[in-house]
C-alpha positions in Angstrom: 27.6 -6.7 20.7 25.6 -6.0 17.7 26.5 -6.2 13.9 25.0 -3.5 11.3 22.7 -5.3 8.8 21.6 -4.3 5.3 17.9 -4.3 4.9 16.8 -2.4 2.6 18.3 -0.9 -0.9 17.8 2.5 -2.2 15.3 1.4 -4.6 13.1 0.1 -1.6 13.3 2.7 0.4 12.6 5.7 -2.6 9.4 2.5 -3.6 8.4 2.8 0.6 8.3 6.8 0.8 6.6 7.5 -2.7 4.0 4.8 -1.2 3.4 6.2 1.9 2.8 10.2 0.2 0.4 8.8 -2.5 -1.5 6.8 -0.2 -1.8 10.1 2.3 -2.7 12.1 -0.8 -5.3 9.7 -2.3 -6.9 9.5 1.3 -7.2 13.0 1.8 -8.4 14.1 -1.9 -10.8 10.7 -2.1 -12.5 11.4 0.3 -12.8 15.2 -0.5 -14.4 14.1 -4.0 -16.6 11.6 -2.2 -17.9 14.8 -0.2 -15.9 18.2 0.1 -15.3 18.9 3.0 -13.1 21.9 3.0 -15.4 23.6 0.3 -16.9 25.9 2.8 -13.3 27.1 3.5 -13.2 28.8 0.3 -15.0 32.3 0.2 -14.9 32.5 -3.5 -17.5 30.6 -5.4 -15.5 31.2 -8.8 -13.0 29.0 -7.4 -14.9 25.8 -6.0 -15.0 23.9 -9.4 -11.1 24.0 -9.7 -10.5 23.3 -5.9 -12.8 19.9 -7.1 -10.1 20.0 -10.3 -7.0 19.8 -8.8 -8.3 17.7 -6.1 -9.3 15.2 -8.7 -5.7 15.5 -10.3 -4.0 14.7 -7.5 -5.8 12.0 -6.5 -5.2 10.2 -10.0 -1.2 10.8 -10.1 -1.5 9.4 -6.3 -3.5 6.1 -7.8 -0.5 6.6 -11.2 2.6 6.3 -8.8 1.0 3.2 -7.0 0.3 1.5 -9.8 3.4 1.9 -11.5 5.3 1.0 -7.9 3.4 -1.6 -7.5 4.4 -3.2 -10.8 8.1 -2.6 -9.8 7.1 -4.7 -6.4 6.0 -7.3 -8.4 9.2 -7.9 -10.2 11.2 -7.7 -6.9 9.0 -10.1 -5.2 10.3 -12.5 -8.0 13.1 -11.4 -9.1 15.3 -9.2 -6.8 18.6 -9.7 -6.4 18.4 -8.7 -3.2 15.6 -10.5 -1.3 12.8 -12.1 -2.6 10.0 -11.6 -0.8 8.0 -14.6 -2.4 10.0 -17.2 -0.9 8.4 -15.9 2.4 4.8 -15.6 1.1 4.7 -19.4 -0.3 3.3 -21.6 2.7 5.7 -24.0 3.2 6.2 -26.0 6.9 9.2 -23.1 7.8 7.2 -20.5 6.4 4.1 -21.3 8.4 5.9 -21.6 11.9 8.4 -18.3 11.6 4.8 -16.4 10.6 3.3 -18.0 14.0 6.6 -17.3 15.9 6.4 -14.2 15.0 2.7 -13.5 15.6 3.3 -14.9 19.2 6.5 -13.2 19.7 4.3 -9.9 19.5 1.3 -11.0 21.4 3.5 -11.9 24.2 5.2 -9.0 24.4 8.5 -10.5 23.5 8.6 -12.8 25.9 9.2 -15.5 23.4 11.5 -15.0 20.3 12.4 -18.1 17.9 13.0 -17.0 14.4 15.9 -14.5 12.8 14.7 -10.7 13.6 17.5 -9.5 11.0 15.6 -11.0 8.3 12.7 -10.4 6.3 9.9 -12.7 8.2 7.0 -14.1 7.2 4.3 -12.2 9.2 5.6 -9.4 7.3 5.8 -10.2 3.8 2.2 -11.9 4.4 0.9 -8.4 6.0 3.0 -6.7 2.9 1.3 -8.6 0.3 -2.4 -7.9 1.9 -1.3 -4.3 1.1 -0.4 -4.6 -2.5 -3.4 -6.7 -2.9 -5.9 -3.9 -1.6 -3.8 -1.7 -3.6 -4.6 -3.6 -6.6 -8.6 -3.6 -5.8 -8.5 0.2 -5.6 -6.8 0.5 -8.8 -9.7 -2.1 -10.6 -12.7 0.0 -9.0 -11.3 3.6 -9.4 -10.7 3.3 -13.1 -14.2 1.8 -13.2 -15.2 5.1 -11.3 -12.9 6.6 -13.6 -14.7 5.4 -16.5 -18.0 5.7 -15.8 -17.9 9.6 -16.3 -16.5 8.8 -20.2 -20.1 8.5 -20.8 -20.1 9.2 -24.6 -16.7 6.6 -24.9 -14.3 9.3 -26.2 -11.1 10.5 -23.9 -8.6 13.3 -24.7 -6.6 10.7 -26.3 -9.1 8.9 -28.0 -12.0 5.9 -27.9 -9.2 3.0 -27.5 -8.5 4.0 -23.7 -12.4 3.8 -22.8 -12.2 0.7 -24.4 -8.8 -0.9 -22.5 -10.5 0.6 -19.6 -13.9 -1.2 -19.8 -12.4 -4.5 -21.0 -10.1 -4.5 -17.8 -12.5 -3.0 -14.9 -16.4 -4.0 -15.9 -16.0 -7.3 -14.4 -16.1 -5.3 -11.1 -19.7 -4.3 -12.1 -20.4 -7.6 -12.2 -18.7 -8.9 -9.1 -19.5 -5.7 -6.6 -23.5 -5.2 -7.8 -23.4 -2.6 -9.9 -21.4 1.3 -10.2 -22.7 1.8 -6.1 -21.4 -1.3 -5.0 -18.0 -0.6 -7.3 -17.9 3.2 -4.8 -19.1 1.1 -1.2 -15.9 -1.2 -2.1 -13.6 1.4 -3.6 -14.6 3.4 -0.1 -14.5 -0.1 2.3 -10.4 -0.6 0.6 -9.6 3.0 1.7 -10.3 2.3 4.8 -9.2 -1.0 5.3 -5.7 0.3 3.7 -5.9 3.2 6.5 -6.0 0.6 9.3 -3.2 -1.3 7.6 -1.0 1.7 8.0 -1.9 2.5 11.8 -0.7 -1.0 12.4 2.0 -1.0 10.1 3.4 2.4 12.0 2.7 0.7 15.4 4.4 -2.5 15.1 6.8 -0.8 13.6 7.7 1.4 16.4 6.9 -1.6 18.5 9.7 -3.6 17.5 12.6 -0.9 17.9 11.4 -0.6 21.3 11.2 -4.6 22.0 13.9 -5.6 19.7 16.3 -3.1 20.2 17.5 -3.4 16.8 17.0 -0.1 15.3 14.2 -1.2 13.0 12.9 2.4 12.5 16.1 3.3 10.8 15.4 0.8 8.3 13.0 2.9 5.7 15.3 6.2 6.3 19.6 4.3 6.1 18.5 0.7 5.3 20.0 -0.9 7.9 19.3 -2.3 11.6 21.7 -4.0 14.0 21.5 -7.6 14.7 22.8 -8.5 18.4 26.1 -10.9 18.3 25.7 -13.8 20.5 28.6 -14.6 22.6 
């Protein structure tokens, strides 16, 4: 006997897919600024400085969307009425054993299984808040990327968004080694960010097979199925 269980809300879910399309669209156009690689696709010459254009424009309303979601995760973490996802982050005694439960749970193959699978656990919302804390480097580095080409300190909207810029990102100067070291790091993230979503897409896939609880369903209805104990 199973039970239908809520697990996500719409605002999640529409928070999850906008994710997952800018971070596919900020891989593929990144790492065509970093070196274009369909350029010799294009027959035209004319054209090659606008293929760069709209390549660059995508790329920064990819990097827009995960910012501004990202600030929307931050409230919920605190302050959903839902679920709070902090309350699983802090490491508390509970907290600390359900995240090695669970950890074991998937090296064993299932085999062992001690902690509520219809909840939100703390393996994930750990591995959840490694994501939104790469996010968070890639947004510091690429506006310093960002604003390193504002070389004269003026922007279509003026000298006060050079300014915000430089106030909020040159400590990355600092920290990374200079502009290349800011580029190795923005580059190192991407990657990083890449593996996180193999493994994010695996286990996912890996616990609707093991479980059996429909967890795949989640991101697309919100809700899995929790098994009734007799």
């Amino acid at each position: 006997m199973y039970k239908r269980v809520k697990r996500m809300t719409a605002t999640m879910r529409i928070i999850h897919w906008i994710n997952a399309v800018s971070i596919l669209a900020a891989v593929i156009t990144g790492l065509y600024i970093g070196h274009p690689y369909y350029q010799t696709l294009i027959s035209e010459p004319a054209v090659h400085k606008y293929v760069m254009a709209y390549n660059r424009w995508i790329h920064f309303i990819a990097a827009i969307l995960l910012d501004v979601t990202s600030i929307v995760i931050v409230y919920l973490y605190f302050f959903s009425r839902f679920e709070k996802p902090i309350k699983k982050v802090i490491p508390t005694p509970q907290n600390v054993k359900e995240f090695f439960e669970v950890f074991i749970n998937l090296i064993t193959l299932n085999r062992r299984k001690n902690f509520d699978s219809s909840k939100l656990d703390s393996f994930n919302a750990v591995y959840f808040t490694i994501l939104h804390l790469l996010l968070l480097l890639m947004l510091f580095t690429g506006l310093q990327m960002y604003v390193w080409g504002l070389y004269h300190g003026e922007s279509s909207i003026g000298a006060w968004w050079p300014w915000l810029l430089h106030v909020a990102t040159d400590w990355t100067l600092w920290i990374f080694g200079g502009f290349h070291g800011v580029r190795i790091v923005h580059h190192i993230t991407m990657w990083i960010i890449i593996v996180w979503t193999v493994f994010h897409v695996y286990y996912q896939v890996w616990r609707t097979i093991f479980w059996r609880e429909g967890d795949m369903a989640i991101v697309f209805g919100g809700y899995k199925f929790k098994k009734v104990e007799k």
